[in-house]
Backbone as CSV, one residue per row, in Angstrom:
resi,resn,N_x,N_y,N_z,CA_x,CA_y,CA_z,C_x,C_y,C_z
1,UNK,-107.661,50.319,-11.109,-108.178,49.156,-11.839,-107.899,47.860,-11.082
2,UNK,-106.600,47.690,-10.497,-106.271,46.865,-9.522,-107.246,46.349,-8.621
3,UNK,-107.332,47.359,-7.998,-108.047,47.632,-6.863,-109.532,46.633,-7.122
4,UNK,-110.352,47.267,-8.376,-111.749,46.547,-8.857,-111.983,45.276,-8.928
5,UNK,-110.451,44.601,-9.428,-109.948,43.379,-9.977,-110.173,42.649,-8.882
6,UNK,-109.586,42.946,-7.864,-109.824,42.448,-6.329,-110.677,42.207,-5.670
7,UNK,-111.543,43.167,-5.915,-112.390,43.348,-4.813,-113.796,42.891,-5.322
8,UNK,-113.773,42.502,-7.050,-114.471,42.131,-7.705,-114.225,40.445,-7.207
9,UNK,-113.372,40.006,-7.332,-112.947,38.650,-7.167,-113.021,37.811,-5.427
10,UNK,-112.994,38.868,-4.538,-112.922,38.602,-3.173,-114.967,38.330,-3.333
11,UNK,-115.685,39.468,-3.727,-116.941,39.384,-3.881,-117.461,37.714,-4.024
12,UNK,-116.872,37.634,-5.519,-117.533,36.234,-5.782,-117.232,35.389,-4.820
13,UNK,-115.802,35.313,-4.569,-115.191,33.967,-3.270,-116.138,34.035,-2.475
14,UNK,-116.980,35.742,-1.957,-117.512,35.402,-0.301,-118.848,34.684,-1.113
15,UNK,-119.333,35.219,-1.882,-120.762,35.060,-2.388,-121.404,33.675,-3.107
16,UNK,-119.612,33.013,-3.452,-119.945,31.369,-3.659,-120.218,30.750,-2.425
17,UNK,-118.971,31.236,-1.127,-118.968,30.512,-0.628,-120.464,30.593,0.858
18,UNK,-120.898,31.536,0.311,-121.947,31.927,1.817,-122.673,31.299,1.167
19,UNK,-122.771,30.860,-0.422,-124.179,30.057,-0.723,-124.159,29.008,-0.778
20,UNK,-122.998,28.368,-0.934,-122.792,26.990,-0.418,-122.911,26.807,0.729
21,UNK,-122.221,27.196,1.486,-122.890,27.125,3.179,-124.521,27.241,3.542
22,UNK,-125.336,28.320,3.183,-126.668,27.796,3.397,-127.146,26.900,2.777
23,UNK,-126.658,26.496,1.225,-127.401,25.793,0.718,-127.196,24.184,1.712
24,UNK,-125.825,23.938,2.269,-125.453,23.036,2.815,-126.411,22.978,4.229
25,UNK,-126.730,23.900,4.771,-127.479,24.044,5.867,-128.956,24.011,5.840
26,UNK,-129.012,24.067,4.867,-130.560,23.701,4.536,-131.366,24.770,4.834
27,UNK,-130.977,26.067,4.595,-131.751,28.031,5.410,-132.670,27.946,4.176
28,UNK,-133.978,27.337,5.033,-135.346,27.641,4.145,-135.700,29.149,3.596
29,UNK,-134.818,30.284,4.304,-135.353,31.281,3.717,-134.549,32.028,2.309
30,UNK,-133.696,30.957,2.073,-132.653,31.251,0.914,-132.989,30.539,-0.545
31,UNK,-134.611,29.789,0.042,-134.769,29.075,-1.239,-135.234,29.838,-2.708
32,UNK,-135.116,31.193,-2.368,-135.608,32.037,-3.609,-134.314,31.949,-4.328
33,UNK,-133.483,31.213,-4.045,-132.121,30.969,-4.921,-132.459,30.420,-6.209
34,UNK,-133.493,28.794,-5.963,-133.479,28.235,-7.076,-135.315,28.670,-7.572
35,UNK,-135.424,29.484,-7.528,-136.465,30.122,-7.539,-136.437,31.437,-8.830
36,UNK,-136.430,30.690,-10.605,-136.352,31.592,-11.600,-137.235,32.619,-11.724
37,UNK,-138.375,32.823,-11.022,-139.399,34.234,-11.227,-139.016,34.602,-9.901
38,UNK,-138.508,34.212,-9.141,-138.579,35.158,-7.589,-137.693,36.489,-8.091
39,UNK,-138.139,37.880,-7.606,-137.666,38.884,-8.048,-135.940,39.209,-7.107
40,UNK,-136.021,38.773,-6.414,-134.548,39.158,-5.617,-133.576,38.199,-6.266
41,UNK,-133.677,36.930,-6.571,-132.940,36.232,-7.655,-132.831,37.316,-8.497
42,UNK,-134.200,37.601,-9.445,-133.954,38.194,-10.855,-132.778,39.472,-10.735
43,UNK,-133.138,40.330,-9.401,-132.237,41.318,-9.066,-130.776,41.242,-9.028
44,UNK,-130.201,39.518,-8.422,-129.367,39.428,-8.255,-128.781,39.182,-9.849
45,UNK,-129.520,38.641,-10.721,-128.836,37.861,-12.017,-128.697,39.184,-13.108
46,UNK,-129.380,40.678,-12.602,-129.556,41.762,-13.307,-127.966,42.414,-12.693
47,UNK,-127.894,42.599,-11.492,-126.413,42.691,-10.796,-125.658,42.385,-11.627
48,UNK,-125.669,40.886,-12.147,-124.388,40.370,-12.796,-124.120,40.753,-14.065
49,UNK,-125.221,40.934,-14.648,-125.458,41.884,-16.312,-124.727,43.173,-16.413
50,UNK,-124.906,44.465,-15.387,-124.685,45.367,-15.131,-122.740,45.085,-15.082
51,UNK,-122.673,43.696,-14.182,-121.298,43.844,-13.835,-120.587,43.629,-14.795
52,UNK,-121.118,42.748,-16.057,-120.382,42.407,-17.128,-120.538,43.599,-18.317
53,UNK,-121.264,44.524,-18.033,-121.004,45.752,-19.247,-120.392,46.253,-18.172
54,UNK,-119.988,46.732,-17.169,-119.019,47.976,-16.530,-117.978,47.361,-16.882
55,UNK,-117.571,46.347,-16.932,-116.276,45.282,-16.945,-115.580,45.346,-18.512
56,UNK,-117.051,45.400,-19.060,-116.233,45.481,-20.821,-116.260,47.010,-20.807
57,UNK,-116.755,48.182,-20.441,-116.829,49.391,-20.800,-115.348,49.781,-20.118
58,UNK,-114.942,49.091,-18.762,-113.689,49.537,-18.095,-112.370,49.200,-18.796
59,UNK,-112.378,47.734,-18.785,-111.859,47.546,-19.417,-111.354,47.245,-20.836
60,UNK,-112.101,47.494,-21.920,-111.720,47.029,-23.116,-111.887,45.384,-23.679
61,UNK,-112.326,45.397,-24.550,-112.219,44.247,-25.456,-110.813,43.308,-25.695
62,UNK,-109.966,44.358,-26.089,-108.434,43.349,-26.238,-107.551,43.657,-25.110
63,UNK,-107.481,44.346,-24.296,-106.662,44.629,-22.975,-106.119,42.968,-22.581
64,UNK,-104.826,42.503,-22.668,-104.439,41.447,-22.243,-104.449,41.357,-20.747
65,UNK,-104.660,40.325,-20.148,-104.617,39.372,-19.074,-102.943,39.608,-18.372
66,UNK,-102.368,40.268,-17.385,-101.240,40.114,-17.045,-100.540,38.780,-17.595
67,UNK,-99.194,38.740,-17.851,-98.468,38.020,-18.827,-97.063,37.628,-17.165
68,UNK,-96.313,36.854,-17.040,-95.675,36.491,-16.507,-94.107,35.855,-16.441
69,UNK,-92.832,36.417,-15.965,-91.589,35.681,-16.384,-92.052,34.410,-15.793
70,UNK,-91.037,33.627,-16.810,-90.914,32.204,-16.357,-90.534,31.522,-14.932
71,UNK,-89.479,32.891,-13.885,-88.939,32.214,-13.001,-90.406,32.662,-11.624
72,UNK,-91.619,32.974,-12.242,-92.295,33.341,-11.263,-93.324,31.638,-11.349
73,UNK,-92.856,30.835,-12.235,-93.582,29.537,-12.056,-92.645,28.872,-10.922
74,UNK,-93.781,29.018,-9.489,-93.358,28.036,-8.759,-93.485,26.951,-8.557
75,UNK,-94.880,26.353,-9.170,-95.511,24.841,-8.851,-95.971,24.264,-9.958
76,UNK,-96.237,23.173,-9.971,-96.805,22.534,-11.097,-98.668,23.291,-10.960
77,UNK,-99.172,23.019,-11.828,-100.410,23.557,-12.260,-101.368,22.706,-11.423
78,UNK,-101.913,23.506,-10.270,-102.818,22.938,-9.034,-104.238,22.141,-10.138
79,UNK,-104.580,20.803,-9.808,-105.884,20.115,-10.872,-107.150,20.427,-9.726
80,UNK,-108.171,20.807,-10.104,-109.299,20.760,-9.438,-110.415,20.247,-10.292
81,UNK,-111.494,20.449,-9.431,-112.939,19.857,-9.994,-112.379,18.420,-10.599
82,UNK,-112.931,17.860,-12.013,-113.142,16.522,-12.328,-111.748,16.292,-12.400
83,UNK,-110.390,15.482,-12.429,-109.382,15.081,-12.805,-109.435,13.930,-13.773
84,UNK,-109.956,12.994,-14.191,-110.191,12.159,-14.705,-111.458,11.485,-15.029
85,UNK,-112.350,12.161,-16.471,-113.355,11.379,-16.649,-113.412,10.456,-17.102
86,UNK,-114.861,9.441,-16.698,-115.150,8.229,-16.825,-116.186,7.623,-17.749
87,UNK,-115.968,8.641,-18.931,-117.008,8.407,-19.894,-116.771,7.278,-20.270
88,UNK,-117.508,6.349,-21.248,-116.718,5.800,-21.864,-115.723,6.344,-23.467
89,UNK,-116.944,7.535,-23.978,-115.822,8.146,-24.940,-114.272,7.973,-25.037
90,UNK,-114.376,9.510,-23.168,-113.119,10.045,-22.835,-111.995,8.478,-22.498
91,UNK,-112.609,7.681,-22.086,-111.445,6.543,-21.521,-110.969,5.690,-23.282
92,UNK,-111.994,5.609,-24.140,-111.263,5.022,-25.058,-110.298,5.934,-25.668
93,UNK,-110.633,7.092,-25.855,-109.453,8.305,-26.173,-108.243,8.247,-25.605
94,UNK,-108.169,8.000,-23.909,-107.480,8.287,-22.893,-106.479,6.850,-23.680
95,UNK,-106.887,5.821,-24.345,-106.433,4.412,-24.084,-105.752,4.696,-25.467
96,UNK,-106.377,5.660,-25.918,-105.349,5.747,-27.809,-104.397,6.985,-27.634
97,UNK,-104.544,7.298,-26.624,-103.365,8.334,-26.406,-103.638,9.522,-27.339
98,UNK,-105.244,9.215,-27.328,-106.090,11.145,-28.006,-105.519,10.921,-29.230
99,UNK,-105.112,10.061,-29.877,-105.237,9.951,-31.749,-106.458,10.026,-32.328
100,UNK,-107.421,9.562,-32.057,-108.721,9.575,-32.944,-109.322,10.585,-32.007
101,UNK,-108.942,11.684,-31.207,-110.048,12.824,-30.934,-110.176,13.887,-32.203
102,UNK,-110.918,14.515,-31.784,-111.629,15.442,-33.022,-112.360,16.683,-32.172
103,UNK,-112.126,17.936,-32.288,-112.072,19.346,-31.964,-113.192,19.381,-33.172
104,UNK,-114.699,19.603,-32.766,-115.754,19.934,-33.448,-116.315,21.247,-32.752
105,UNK,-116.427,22.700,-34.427,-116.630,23.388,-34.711,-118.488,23.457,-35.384
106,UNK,-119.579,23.501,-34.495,-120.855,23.560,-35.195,-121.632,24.445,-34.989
107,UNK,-122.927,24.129,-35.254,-123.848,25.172,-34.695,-123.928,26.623,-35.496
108,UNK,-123.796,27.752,-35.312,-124.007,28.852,-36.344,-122.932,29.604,-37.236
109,UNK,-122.910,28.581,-38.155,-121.231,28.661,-38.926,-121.618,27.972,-40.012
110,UNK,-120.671,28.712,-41.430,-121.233,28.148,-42.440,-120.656,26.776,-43.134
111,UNK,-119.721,26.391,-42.542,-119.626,24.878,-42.202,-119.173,23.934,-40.775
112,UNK,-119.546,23.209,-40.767,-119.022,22.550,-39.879,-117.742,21.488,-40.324
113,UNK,-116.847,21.920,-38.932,-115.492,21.305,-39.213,-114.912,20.866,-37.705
114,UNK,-114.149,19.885,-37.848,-113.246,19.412,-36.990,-112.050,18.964,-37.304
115,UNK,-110.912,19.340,-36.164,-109.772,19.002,-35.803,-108.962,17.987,-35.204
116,UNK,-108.264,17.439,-35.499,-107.344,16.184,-34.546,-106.530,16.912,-33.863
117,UNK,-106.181,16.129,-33.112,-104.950,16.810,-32.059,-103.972,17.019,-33.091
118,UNK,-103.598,16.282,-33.952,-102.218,16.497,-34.941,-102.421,17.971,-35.022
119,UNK,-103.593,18.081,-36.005,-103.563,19.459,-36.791,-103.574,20.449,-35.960
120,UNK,-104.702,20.415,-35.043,-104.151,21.669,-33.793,-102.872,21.710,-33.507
121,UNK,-101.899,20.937,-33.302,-100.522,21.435,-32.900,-100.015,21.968,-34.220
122,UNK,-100.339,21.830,-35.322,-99.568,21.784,-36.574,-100.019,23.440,-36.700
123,UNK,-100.933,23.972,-36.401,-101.208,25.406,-36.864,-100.251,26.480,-35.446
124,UNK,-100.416,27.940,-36.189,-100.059,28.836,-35.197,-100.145,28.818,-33.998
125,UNK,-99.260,28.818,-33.301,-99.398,28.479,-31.299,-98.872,29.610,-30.828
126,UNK,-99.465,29.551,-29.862,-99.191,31.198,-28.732,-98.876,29.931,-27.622
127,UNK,-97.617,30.502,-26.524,-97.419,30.466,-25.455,-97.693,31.445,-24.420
128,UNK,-98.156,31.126,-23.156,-98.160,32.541,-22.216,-98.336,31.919,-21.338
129,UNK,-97.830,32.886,-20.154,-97.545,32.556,-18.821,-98.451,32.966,-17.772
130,UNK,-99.365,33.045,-17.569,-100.536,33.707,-16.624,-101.341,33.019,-15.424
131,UNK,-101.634,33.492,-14.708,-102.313,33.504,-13.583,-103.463,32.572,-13.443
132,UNK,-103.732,31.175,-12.643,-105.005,30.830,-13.008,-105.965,31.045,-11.314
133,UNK,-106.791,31.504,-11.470,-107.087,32.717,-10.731,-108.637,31.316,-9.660
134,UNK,-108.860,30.680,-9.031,-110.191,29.602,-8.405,-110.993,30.923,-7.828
135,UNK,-112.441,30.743,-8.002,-113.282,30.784,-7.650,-112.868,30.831,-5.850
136,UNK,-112.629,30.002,-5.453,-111.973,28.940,-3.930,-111.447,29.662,-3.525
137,UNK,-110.577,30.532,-4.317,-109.373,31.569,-3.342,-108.250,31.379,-3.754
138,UNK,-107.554,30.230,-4.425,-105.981,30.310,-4.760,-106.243,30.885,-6.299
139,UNK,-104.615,30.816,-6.364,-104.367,31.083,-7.607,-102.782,30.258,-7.865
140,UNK,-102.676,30.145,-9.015,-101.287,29.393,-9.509,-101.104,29.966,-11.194
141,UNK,-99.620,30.497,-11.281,-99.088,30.702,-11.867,-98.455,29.748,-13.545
142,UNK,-98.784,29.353,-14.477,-98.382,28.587,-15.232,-98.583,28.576,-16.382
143,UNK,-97.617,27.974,-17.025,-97.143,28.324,-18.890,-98.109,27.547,-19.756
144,UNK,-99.337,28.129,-20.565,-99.779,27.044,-21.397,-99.582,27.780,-22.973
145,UNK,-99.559,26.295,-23.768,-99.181,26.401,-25.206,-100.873,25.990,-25.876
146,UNK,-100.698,26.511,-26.865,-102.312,26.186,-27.518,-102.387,26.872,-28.520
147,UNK,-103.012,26.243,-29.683,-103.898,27.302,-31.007,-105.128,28.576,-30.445
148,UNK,-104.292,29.817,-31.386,-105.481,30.617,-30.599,-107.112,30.203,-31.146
149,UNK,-107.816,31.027,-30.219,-109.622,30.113,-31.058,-110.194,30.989,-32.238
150,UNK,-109.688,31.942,-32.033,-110.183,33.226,-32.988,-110.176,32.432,-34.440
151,UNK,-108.802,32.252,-34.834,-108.931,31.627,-36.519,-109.211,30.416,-36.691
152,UNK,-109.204,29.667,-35.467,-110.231,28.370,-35.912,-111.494,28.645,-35.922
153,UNK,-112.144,29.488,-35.610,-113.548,29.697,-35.448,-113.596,30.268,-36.954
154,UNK,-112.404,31.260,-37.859,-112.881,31.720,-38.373,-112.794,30.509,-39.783
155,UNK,-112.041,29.780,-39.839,-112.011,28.364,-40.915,-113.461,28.147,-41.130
156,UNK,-114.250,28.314,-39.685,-115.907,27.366,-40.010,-116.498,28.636,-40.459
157,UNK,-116.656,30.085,-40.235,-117.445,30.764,-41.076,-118.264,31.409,-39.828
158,UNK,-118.331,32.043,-38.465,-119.119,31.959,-37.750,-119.992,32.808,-38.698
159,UNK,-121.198,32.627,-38.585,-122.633,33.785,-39.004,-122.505,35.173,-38.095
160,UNK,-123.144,35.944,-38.528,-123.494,37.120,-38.252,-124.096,37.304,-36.616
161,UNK,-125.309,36.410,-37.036,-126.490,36.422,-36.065,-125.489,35.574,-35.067
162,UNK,-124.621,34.915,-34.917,-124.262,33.865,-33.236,-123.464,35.199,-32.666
163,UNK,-123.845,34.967,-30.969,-123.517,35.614,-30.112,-122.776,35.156,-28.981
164,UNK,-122.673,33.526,-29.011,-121.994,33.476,-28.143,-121.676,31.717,-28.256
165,UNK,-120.381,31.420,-27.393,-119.365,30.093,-27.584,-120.078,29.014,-26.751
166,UNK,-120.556,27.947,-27.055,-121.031,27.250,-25.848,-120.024,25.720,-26.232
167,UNK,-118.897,25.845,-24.482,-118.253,24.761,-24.770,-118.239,23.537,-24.045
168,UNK,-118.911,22.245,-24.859,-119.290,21.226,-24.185,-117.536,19.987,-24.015
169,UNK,-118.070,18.744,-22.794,-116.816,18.954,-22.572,-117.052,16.985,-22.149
170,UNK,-115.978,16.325,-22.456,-116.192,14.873,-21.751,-116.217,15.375,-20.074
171,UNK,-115.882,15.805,-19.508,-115.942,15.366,-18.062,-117.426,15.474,-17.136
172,UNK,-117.588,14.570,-17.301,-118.710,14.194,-16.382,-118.811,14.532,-15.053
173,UNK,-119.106,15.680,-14.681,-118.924,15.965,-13.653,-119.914,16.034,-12.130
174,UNK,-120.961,15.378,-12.658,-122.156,15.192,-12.016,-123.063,13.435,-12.461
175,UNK,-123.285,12.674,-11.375,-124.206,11.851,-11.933,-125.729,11.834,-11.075
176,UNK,-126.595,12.147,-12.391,-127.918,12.344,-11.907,-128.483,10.971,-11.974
177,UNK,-130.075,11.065,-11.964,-130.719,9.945,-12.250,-131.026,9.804,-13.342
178,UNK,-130.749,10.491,-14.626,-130.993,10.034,-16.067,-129.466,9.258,-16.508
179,UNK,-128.664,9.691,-15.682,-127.326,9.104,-16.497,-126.110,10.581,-15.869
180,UNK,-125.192,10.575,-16.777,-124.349,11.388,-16.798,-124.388,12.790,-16.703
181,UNK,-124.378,13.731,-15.940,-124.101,15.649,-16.229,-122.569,16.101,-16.571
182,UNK,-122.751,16.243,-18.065,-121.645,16.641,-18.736,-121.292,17.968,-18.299
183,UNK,-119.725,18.840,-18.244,-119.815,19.868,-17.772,-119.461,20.819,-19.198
184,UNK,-120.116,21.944,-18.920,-120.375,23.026,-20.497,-120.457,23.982,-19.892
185,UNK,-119.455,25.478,-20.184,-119.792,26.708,-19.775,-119.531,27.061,-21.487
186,UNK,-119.687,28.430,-21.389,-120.099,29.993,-22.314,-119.169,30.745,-22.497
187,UNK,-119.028,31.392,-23.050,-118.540,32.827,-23.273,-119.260,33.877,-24.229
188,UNK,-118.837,34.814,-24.711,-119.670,36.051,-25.723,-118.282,35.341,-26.496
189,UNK,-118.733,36.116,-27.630,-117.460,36.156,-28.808,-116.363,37.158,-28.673
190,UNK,-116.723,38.271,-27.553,-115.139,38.814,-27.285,-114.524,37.781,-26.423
191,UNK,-114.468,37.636,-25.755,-113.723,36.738,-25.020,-113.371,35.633,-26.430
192,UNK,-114.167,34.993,-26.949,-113.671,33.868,-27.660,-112.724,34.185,-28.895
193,UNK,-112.424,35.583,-29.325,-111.368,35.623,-29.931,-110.535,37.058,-29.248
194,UNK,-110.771,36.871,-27.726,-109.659,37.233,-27.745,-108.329,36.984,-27.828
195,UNK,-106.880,37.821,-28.187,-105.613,37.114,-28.496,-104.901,36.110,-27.160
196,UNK,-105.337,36.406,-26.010,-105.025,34.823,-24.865,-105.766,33.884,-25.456
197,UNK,-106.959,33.894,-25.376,-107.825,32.980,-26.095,-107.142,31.808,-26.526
198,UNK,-106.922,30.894,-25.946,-105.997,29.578,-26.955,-107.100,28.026,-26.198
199,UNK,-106.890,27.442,-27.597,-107.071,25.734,-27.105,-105.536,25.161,-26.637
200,UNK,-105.610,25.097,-25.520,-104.408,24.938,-25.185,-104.289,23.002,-24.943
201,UNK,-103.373,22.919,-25.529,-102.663,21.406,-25.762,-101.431,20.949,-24.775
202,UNK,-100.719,22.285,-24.467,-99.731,21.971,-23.658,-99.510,22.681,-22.111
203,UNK,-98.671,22.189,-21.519,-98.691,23.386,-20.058,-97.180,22.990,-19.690
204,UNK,-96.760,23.871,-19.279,-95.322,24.085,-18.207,-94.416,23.336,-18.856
205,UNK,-94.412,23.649,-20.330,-93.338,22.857,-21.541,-93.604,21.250,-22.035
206,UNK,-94.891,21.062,-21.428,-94.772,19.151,-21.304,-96.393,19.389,-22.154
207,UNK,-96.419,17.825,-22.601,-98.072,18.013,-22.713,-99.132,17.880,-21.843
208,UNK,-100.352,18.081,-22.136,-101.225,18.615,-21.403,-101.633,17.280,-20.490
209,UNK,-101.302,17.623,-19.011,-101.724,16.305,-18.514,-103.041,15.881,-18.428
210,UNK,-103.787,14.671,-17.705,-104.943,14.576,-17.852,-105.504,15.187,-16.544
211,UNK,-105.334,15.637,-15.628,-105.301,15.857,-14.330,-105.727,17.597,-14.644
212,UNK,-105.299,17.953,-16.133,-105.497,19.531,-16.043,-106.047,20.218,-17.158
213,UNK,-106.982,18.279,-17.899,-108.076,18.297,-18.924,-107.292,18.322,-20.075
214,UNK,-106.607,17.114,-20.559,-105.885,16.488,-21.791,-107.385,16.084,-22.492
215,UNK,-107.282,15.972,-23.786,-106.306,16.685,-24.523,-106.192,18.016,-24.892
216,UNK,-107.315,18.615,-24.705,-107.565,20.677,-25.088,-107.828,20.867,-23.801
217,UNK,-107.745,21.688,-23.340,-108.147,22.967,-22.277,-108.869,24.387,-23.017
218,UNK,-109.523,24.485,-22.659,-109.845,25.928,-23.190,-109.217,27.071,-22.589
219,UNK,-108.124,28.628,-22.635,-107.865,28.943,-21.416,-108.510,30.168,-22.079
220,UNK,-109.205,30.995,-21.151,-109.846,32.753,-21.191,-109.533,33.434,-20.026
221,UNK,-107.954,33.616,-20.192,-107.510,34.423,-19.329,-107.395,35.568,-18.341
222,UNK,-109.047,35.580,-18.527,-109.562,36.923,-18.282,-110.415,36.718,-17.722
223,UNK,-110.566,35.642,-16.950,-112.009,34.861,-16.358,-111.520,34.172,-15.164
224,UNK,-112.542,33.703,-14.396,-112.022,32.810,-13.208,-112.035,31.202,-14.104
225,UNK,-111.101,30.752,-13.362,-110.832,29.298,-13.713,-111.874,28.299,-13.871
226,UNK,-113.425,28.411,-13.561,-114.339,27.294,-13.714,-115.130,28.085,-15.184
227,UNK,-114.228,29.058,-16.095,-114.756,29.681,-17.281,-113.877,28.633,-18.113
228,UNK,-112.829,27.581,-17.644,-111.137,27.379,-18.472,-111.918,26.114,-18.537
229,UNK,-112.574,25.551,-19.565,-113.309,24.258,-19.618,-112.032,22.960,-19.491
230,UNK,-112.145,21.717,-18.900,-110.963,21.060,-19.763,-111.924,20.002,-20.056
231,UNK,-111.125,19.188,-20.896,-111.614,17.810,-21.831,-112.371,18.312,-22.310
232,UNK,-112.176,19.230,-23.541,-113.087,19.855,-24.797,-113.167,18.960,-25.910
233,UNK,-114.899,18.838,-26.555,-114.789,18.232,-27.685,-115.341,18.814,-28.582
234,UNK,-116.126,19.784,-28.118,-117.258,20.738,-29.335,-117.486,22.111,-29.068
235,UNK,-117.181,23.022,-29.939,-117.916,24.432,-30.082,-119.112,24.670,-30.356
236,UNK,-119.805,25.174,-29.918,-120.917,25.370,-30.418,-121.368,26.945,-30.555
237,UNK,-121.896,27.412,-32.060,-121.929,28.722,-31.666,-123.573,28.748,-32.208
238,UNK,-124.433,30.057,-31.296,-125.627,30.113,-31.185,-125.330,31.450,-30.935
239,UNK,-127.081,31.482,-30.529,-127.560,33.023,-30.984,-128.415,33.686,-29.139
240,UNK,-128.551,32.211,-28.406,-129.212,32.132,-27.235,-128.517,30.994,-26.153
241,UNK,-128.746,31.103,-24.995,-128.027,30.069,-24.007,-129.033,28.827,-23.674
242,UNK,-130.307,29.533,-23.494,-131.249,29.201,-22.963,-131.468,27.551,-23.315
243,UNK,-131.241,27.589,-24.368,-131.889,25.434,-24.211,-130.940,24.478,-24.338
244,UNK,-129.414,25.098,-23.106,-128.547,24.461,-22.995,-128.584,24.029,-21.415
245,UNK,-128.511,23.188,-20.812,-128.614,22.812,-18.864,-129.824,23.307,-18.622
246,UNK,-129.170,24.141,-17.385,-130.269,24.884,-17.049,-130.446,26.546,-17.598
247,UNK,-129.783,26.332,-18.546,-130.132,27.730,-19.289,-129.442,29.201,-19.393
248,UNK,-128.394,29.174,-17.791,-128.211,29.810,-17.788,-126.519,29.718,-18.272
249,UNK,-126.455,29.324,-19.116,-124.917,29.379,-19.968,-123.435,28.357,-18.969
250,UNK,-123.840,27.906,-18.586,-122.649,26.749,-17.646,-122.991,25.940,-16.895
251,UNK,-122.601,24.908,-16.436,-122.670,24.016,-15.332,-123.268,24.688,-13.710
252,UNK,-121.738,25.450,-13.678,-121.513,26.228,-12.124,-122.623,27.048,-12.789
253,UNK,-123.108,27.834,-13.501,-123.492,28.681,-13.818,-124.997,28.122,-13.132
254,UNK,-125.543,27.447,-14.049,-126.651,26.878,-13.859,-126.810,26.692,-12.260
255,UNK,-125.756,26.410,-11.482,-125.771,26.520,-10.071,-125.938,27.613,-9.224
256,UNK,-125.822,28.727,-10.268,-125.350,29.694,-8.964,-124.729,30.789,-9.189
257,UNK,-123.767,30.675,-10.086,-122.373,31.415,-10.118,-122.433,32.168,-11.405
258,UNK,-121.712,33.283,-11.214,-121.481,34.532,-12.211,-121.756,33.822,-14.015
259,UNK,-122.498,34.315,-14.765,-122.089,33.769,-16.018,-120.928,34.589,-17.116
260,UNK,-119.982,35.573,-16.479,-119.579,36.264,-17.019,-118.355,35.609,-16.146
261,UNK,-118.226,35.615,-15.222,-116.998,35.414,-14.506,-115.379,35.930,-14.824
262,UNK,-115.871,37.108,-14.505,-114.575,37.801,-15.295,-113.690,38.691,-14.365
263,UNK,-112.253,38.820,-14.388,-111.465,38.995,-13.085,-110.339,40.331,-13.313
């Protein structure tokens, strides 16, 4: 199983990174990339389907995420992608020290509800120590604290018919020519209640810095790290991906990259 884990994960590293390189090079014959009816795309995005049922059939639904002693934290928690957004939302938040944020629960649920930072800390918290695994090639070791998502999801009522988590996020991680590209990835609903599964508030005993997406983090321990949203403000649960970005359930996703991303 080891072994899959690996060699599953070395895959994506080469396969992000050879497509960033042509795409950087400008290899006219790679443009069937952004090319949604070209059939060797479709082949490739059928690949990834296939890879995400062998992945749940291998491994299981609740199978935890390796768990970690404390003295194996060597570093503080490496920050990548956005470190500090520049919404104006996120900066008046940033300036109240995340008192008036609000953790919104919508979309296919039989009510809609939201959370303050108070009350998220005030309910049941899981700690755990696990692996955060880049896309890039590293990995870093570190302790986060958080409400799991499972029973907040279940407060709002999810429906029957939603199939899957779509989590939108302040960090702006792109600016186009309409304005701002907010960053939003996915999950199915196993992943979203599974027991790692936490909105995590805290890391490495301290609170959650902003550098590593204060005030929530999302963590799915069971995923590569551009699945671990930070600066969360909304759940959204639905029944389809499709008339979210570009459709295909994430940011990176929409770029390129695995929509399952699972390790």
């Amino acid at each position: 199983m080891s072994r899959l884990i690996v060699n599953r994960r070395k895959f994506l590293v080469g396969s992000v990174a050879l497509g960033s390189s042509l795409a950087m090079s400008g290899c006219s014959q790679f443009d069937f990339l952004g090319q949604r009816g070209n059939p060797v795309r479709q082949a490739l995005e059928q690949a990834n389907v296939l890879t995400y049922r062998a992945q749940r059939a291998l491994i299981g639904d609740q199978v935890l995420a390796r768990e970690y002693a404390e003295s194996e934290i060597r570093q503080g928690q490496r920050p990548n992608g956005s470190t500090d957004p520049t919404t104006a939302e996120y900066l008046f938040l940033k300036q109240a020290n995340f008192e008036p944020y609000r953790l919104t629960i919508k979309g296919m649920v039989d009510r809609e509800i939201s959370f303050s930072l108070a009350e998220l800390r005030n309910m049941p918290a899981r700690t755990q120590i696990t692996r955060h695994d880049c896309v890039e090639g590293w990995s870093c070791i570190a302790k986060w604290t958080g409400t799991p998502l499972g029973p907040v999801l279940d407060q709002a009522g999810v429906k029957p018919a939603a199939r899957y988590c779509v989590y939108h996020c302040y960090d702006n991680i792109q600016r186009g020519l309409s304005g701002d590209i907010l960053y939003y990835t996915s999950s199915d609903l196993v992943d979203a209640y599974h027991p790692q599964t936490i909105l995590s508030y805290g890391l490495n005993d301290a609170v959650l810095p902003v550098s590593n997406g204060a005030p929530v983090r999302l963590r799915i321990e069971r995923a590569l790290g551009y699945k671990q949203p930070k600066y969360l403000h909304t759940i959204e649960l639905v029944d389809d991906l499709s008339p979210f970005g570009g459709g295909k359930g994430g940011y990176w996703e929409d770029n390129g990259y695995d929509w399952y991303g699972g390790i």
